[in-house]
N, CA, C and O of each residue as an XYZ file, in Angstrom:
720
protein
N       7.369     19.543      6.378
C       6.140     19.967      5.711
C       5.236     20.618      6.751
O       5.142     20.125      7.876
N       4.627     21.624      6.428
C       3.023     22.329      7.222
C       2.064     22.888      6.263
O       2.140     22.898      5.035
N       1.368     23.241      6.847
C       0.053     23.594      6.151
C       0.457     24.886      5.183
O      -0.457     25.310      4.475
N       1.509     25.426      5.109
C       1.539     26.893      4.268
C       2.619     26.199      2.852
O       2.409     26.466      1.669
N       3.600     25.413      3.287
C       4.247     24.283      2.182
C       3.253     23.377      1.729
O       3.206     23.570      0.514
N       2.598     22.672      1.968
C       1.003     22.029      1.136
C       0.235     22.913      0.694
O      -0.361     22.483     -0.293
N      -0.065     24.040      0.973
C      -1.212     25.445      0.209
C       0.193     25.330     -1.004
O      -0.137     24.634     -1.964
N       1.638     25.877     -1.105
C       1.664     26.460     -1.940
C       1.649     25.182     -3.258
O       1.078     25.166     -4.348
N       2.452     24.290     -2.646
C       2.062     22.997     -3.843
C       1.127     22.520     -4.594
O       1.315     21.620     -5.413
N      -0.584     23.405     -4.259
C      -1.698     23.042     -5.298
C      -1.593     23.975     -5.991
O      -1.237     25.107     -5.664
N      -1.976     23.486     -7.289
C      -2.481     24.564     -8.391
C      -3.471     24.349     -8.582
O      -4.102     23.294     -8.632
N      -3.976     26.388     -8.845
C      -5.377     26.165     -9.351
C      -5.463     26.285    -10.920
O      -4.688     26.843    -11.697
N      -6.641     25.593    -11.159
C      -7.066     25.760    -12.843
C      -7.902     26.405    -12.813
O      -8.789     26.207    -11.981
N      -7.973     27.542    -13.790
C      -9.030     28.164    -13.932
C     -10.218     27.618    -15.209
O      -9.843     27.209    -16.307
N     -11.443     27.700    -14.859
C     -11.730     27.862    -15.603
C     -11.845     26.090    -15.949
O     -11.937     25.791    -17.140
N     -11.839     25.073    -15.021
C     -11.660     23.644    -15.257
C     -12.456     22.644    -14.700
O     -12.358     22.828    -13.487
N     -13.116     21.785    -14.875
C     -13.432     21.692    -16.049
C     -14.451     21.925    -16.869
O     -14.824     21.159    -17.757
N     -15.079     23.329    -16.506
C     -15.861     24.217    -17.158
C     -15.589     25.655    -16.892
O     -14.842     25.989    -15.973
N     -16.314     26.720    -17.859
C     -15.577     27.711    -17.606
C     -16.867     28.181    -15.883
O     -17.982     27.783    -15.545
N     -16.119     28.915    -15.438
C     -16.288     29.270    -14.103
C     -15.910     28.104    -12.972
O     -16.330     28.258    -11.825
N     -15.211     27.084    -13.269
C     -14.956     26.591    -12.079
C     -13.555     26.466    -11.988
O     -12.866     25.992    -12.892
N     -12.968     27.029    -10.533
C     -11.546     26.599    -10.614
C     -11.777     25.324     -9.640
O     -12.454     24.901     -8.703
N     -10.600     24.982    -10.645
C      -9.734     23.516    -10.164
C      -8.782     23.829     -8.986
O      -8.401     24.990     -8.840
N      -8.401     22.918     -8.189
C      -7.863     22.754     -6.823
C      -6.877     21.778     -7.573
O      -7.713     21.386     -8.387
N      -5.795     21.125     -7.899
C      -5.048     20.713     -8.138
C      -4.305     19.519     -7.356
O      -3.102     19.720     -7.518
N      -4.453     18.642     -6.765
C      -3.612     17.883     -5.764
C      -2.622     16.727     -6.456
O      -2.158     15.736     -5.891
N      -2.463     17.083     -7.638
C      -1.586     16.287     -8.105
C       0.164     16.665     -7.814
O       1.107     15.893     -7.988
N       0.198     17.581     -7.501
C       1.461     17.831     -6.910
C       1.672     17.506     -5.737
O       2.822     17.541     -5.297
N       0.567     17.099     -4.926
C       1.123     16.412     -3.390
C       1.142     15.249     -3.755
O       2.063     14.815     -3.062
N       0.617     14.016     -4.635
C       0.982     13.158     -4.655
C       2.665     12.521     -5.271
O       3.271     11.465     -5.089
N       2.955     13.745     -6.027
C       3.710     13.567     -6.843
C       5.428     13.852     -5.639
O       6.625     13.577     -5.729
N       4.829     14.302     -4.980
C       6.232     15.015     -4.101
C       5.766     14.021     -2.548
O       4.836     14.068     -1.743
N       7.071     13.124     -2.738
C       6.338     11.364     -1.682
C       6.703     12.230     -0.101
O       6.171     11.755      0.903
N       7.465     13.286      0.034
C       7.363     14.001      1.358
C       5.970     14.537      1.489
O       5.255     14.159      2.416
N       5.641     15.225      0.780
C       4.028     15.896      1.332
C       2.793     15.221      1.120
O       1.748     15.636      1.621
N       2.878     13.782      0.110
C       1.756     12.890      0.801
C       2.476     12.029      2.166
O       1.858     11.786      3.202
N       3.354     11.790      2.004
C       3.565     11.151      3.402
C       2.742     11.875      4.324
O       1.887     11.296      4.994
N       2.998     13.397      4.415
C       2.730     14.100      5.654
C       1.177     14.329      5.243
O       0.862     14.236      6.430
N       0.147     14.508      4.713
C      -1.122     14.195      4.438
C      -1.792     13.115      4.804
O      -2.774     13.012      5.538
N      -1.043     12.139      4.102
C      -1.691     10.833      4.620
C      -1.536     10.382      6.710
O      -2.185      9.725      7.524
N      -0.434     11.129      6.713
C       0.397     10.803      8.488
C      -0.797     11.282      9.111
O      -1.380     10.593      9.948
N      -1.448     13.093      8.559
C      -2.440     13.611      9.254
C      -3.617     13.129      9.362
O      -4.377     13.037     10.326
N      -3.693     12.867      8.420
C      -5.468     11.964      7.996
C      -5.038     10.896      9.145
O      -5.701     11.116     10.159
N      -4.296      9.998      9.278
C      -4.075      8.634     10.265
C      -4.399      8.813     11.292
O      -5.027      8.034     12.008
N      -3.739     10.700     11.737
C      -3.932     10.623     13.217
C      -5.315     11.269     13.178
O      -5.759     11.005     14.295
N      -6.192     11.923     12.564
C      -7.333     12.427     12.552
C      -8.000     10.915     12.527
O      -8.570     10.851     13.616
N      -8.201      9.764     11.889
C      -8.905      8.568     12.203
C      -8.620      8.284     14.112
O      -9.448      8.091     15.002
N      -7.289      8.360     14.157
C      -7.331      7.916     15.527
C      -8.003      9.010     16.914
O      -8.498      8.530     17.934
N      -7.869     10.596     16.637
C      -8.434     10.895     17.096
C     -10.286     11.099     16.929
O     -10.830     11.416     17.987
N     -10.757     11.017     16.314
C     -12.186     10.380     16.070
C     -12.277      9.163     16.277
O     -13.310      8.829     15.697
N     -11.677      7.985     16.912
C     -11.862      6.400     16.750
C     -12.586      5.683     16.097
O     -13.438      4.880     16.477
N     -12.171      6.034     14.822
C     -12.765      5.568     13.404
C     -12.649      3.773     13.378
O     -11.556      3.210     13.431
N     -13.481      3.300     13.322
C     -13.077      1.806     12.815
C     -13.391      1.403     11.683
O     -13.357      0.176     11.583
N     -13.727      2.028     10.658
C     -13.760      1.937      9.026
C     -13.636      3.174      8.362
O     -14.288      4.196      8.578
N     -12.596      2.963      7.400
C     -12.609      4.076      6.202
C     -13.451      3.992      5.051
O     -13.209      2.957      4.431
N     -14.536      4.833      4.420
C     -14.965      4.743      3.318
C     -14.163      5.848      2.562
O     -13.531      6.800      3.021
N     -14.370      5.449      1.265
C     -13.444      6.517      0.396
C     -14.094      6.502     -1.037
O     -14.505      5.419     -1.453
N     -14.222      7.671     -1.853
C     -15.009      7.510     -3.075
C     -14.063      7.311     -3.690
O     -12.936      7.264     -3.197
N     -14.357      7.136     -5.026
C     -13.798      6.657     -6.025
C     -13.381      8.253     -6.721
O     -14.356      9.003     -6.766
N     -12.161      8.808     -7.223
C     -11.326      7.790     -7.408
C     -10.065      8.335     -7.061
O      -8.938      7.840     -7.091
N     -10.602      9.782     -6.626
C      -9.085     10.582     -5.639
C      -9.371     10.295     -4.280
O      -8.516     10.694     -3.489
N     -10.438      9.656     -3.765
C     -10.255      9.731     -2.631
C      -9.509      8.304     -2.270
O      -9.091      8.237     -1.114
N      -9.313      7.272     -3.029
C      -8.711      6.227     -2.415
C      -7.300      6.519     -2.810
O      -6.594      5.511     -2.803
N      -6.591      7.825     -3.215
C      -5.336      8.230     -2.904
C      -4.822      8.052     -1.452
O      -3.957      7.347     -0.933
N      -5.666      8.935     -1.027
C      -5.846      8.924      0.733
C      -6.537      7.646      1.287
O      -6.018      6.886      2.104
N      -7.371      7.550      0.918
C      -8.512      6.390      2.044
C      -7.039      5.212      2.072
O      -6.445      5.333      3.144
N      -6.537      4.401      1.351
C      -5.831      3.199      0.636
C      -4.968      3.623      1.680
O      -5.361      3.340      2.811
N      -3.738      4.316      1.570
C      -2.932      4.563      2.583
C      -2.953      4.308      4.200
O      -2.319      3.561      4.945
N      -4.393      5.669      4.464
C      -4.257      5.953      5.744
C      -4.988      4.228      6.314
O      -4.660      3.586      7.312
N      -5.952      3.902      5.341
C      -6.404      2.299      6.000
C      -4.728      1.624      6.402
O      -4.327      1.208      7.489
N      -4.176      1.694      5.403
C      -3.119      0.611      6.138
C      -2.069      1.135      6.923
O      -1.066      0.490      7.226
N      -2.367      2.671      7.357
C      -1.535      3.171      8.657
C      -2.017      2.985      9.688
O      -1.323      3.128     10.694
N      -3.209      2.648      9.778
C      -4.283      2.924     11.061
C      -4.819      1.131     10.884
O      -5.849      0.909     11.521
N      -4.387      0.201     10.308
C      -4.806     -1.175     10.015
C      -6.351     -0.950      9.957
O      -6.842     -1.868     10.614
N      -7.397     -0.097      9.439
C      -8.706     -0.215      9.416
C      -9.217     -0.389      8.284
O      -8.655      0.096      7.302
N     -10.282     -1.047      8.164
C     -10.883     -1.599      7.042
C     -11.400     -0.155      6.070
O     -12.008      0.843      6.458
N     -10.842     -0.540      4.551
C     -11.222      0.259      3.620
C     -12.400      0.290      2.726
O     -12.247     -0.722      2.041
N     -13.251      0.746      2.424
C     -14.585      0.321      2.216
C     -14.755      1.552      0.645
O     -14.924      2.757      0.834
N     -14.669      0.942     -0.797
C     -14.868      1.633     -1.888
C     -16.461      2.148     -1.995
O     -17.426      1.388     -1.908
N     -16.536      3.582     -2.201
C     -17.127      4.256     -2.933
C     -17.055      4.442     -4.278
O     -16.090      4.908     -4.883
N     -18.376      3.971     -4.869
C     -17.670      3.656     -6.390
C     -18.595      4.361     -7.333
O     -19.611      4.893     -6.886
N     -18.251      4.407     -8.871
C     -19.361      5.091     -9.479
C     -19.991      3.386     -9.581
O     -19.660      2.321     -9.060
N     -21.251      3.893    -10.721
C     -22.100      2.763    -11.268
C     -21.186      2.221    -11.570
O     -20.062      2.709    -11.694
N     -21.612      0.767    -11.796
C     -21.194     -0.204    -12.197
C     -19.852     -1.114    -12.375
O     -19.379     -1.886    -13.209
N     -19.394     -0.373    -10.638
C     -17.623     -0.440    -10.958
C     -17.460     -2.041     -9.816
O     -16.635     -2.954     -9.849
N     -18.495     -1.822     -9.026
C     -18.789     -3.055     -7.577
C     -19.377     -4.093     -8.010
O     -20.443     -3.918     -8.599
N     -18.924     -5.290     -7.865
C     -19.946     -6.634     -7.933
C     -20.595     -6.781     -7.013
O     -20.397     -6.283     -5.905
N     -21.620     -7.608     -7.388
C     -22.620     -7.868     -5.989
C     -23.998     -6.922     -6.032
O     -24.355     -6.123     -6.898
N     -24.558     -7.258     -4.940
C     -25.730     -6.405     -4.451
C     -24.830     -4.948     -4.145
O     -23.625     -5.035     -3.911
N     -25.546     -3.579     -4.169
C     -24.949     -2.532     -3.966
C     -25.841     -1.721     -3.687
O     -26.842     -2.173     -4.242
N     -26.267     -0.248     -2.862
C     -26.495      0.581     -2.437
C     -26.533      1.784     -3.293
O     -25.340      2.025     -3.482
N     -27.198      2.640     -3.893
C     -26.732      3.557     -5.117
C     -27.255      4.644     -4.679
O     -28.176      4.438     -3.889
N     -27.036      5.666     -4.877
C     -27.623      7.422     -4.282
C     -27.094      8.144     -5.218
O     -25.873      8.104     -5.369
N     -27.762      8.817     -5.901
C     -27.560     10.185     -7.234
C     -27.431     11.282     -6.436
O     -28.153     11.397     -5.446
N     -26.627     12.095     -6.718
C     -26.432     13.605     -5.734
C     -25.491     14.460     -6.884
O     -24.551     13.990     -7.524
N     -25.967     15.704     -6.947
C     -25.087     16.973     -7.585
C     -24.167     17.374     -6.779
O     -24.166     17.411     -5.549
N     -23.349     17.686     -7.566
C     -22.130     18.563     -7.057
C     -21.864     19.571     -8.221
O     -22.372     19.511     -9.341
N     -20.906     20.587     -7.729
C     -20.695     21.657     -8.241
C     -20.968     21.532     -9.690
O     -21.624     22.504    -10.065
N     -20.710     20.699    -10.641
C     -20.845     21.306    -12.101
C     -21.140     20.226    -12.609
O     -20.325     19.947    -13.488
N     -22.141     19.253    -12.449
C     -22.860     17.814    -12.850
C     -23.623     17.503    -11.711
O     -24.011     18.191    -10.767
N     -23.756     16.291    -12.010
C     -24.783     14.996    -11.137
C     -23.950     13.940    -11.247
O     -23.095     14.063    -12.123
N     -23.940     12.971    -10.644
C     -23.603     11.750    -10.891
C     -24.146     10.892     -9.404
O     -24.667     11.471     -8.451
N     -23.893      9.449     -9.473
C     -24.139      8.321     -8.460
C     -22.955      7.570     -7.707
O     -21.886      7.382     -8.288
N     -23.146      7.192     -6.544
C     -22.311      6.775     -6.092
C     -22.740      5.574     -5.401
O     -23.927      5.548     -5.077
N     -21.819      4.302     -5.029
C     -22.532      2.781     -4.538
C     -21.647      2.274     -3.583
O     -20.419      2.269     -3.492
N     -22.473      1.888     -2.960
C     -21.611      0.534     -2.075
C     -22.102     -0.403     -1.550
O     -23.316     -0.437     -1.345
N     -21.126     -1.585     -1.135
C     -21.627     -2.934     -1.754
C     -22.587     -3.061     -0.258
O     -22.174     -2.510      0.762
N     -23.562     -3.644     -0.262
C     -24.396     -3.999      0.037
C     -23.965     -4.812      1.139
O     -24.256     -4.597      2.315
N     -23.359     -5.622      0.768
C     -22.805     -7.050      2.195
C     -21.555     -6.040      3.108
O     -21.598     -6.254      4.319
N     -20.839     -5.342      2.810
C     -19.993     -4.218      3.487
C     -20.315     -4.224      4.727
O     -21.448     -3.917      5.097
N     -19.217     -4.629      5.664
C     -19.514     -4.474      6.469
C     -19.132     -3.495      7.684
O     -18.204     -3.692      8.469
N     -20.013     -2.406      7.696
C     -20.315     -1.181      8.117
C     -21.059     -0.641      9.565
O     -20.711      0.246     10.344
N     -22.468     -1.751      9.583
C     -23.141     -1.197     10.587
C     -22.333     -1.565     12.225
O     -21.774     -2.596     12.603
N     -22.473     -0.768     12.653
C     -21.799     -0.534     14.274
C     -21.080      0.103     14.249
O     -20.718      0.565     15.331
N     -20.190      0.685     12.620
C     -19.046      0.918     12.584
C     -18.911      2.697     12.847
O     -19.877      3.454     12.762
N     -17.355      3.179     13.212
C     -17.559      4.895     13.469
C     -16.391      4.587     11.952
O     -15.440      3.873     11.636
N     -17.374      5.807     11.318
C     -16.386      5.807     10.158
C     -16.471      6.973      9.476
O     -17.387      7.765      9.255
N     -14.670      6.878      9.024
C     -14.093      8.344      8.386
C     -14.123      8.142      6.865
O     -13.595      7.250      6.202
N     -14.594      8.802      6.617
C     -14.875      9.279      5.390
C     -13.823      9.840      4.542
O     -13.862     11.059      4.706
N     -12.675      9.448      3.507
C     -11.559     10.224      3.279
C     -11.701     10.408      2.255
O     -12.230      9.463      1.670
N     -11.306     11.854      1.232
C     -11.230     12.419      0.170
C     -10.265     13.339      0.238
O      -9.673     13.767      1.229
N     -10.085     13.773     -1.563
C      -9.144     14.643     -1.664
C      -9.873     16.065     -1.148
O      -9.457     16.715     -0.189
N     -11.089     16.441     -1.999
C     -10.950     17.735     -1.445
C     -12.693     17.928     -1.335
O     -13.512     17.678     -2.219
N     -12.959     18.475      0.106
C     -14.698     18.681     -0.002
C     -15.096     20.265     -0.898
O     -14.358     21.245     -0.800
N     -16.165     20.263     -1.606
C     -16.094     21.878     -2.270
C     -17.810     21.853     -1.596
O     -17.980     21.956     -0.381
N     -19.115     21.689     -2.666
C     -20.294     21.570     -2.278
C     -20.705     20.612     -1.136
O     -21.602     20.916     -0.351
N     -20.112     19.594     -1.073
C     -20.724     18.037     -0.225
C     -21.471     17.429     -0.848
O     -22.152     16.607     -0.235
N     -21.688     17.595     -2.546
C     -22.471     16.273     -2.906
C     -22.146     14.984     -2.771
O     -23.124     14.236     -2.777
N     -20.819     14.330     -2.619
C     -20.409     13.356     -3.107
C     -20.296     13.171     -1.260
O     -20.503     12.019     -0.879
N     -20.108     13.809     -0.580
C     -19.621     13.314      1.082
C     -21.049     13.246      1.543
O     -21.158     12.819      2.692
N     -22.249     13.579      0.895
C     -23.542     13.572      1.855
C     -24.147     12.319      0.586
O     -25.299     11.962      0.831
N     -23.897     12.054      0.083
C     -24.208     11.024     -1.323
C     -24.006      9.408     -0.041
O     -24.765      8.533      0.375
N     -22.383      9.810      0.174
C     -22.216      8.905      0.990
C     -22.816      8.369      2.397
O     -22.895      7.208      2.797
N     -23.210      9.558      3.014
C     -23.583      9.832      4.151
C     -24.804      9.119      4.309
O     -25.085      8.203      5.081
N     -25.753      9.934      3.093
C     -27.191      9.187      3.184
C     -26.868      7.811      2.964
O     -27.638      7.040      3.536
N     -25.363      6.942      1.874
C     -26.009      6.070      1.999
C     -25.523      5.054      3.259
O     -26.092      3.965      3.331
N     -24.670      5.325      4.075
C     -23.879      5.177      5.552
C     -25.216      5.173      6.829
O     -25.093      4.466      7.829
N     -26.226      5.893      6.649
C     -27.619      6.315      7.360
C     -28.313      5.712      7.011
O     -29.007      5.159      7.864
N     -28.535      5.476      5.863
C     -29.799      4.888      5.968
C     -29.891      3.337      5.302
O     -31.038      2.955      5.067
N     -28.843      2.456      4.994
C     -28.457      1.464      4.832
C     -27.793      0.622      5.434
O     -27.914     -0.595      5.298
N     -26.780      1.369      6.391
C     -25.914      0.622      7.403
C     -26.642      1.394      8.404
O     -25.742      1.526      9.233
N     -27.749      2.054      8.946
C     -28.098      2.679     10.207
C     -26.908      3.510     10.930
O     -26.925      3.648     12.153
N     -26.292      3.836     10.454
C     -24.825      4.253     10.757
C     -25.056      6.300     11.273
O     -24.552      7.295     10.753
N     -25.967      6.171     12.401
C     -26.172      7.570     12.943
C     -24.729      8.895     12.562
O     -23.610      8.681     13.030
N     -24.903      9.715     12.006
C     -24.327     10.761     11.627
C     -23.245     11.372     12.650
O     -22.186     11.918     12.343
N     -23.690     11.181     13.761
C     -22.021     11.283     14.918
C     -21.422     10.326     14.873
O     -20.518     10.280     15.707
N     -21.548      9.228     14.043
C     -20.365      8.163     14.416
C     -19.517      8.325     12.703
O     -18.710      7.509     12.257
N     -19.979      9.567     12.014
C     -19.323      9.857     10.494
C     -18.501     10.867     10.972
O     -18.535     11.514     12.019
N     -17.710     10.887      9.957
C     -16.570     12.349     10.292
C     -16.325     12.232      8.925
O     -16.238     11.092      8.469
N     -16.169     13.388      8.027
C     -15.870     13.028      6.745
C     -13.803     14.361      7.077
O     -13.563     15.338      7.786
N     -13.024     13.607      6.175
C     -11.927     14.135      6.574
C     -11.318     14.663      5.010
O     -11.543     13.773      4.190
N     -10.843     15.471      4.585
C     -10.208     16.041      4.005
C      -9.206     16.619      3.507
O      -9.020     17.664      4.130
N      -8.229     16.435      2.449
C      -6.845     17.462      2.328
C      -7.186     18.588      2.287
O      -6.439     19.416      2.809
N      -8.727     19.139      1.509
C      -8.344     20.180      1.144
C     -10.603     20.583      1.796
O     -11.469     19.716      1.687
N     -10.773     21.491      2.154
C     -12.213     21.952      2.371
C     -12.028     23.273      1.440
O     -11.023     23.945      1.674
N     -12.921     23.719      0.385
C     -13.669     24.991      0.320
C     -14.492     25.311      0.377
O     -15.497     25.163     -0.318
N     -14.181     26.094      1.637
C     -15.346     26.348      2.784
C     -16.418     27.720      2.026
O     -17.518     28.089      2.437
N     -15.754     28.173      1.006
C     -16.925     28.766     -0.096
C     -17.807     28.129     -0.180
O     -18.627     28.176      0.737
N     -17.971     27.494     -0.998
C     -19.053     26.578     -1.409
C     -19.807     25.751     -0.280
O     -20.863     25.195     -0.581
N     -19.347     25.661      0.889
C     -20.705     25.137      1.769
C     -20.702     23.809      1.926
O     -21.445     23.353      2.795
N     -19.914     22.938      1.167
C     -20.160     21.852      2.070
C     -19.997     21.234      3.270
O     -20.761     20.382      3.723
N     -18.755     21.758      3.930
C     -18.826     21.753      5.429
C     -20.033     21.974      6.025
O     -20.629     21.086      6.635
N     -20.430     23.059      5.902
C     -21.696     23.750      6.856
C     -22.960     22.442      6.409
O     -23.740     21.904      7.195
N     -22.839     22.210      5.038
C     -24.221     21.236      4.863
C     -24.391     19.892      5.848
O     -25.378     19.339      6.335
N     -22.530     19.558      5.924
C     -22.749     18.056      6.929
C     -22.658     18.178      7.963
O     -22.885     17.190      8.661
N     -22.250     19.556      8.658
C     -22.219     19.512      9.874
C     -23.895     19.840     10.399
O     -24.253     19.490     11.524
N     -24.764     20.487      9.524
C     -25.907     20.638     10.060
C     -26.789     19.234      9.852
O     -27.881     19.078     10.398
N     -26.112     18.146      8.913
C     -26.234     17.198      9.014
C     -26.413     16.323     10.074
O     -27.258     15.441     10.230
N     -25.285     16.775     10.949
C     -24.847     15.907     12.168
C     -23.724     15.079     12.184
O     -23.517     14.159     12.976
N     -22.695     15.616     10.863
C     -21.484     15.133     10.568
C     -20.395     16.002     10.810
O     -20.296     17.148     10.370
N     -19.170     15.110     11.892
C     -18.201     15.974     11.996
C     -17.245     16.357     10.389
O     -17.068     15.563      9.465
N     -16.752     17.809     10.465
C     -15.578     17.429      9.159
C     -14.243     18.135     10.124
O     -14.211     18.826     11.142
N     -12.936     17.405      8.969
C     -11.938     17.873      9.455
C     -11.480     18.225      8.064
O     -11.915     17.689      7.044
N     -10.420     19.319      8.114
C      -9.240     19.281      6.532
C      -7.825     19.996      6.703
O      -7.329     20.889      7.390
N      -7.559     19.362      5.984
C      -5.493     19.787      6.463
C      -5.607     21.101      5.671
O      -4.677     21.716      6.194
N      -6.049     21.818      4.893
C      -6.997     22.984      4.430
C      -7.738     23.595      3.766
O      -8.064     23.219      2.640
N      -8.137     24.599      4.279
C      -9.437     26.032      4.535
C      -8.760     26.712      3.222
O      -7.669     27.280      3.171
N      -9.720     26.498      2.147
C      -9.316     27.913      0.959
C     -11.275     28.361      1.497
O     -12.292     27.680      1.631
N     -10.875     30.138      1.685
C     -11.978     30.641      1.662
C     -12.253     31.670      0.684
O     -12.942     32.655      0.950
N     -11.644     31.423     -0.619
C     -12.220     32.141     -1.624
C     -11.703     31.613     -3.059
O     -12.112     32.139     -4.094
């Protein structure tokens, strides 16, 4: 597997799931256990080169990835969830992304602060949902923005969310760059 055999395995949707937005597709890398192997292998070694000691992961493609690479790299996995999916005390932050709004939580007792942590998802497009997290990684766990790296299968670097977290003060990485 490389990066030009993973490009051709996504499909896009047009037009999904509203009209003007295409869809990025990653259900065919999960589905073909050679090219998540090799996704998840990359993400592992991207935790180890950042020396990540916690994974957060949203709900609910990103714990495709987060779930895995935690137990390649033995590091603690930490859910990003919508409302009302976490027991307990929880953390909540509303943020837009490309074609809605929605909220995202985490649990409150989590234990996070000190921690350098990678951030794993399927695919970054705007950064609502990776800076959703971010703010709440900053300003709940004190968790300063160089010790985040948010990591990725897929970045479209159209839409800007890279550029938003890195002026953030957040590293990103992605196995790939669609720039149009």
């Amino acid at each position: 597997m490389d990066n030009d055999k993973l490009r051709n395995l996504i499909r896009t949707v047009n037009d999904w799931p509203k009209p003007g937005v295409n869809f990025f597709d990653i259900c065919s890398i999960v589905e073909k256990p050679d090219a998540f192997a090799w996704t998840v292998n990359r993400l592992a070694v991207a935790c180890g080169t950042f020396d990540a000691t916690a994974i957060v992961s949203p709900d609910a493609r990103g714990f495709l990835w987060g779930a895995p690479v935690a137990y390649a790299t033995k590091l603690p996995l930490h859910l990003a969830r919508k409302p009302g999916k976490l027991p307990g005390n929880v953390f909540t932050q509303t943020y837009d992304y490309e074609y809605d709004s929605a909220s995202i939580s985490l649990q409150s007792e989590s234990a996070l602060e000190g921690k350098r942590v990678m951030l794993i998802d399927d695919v970054l497009a705007t950064g609502g949902t990776a800076l959703a997290i971010v703010e709440l990684l900053t300003q709940h766990f004190r968790i300063p923005p160089k010790d985040i790296q948010v990591a990725t299968v897929i970045n479209l670097t159209f839409l800007g969310g890279a550029q938003r977290l890195t002026e953030r003060g957040v590293c990103v990485t992605s196995l790939l760059d669609y720039h149009e």
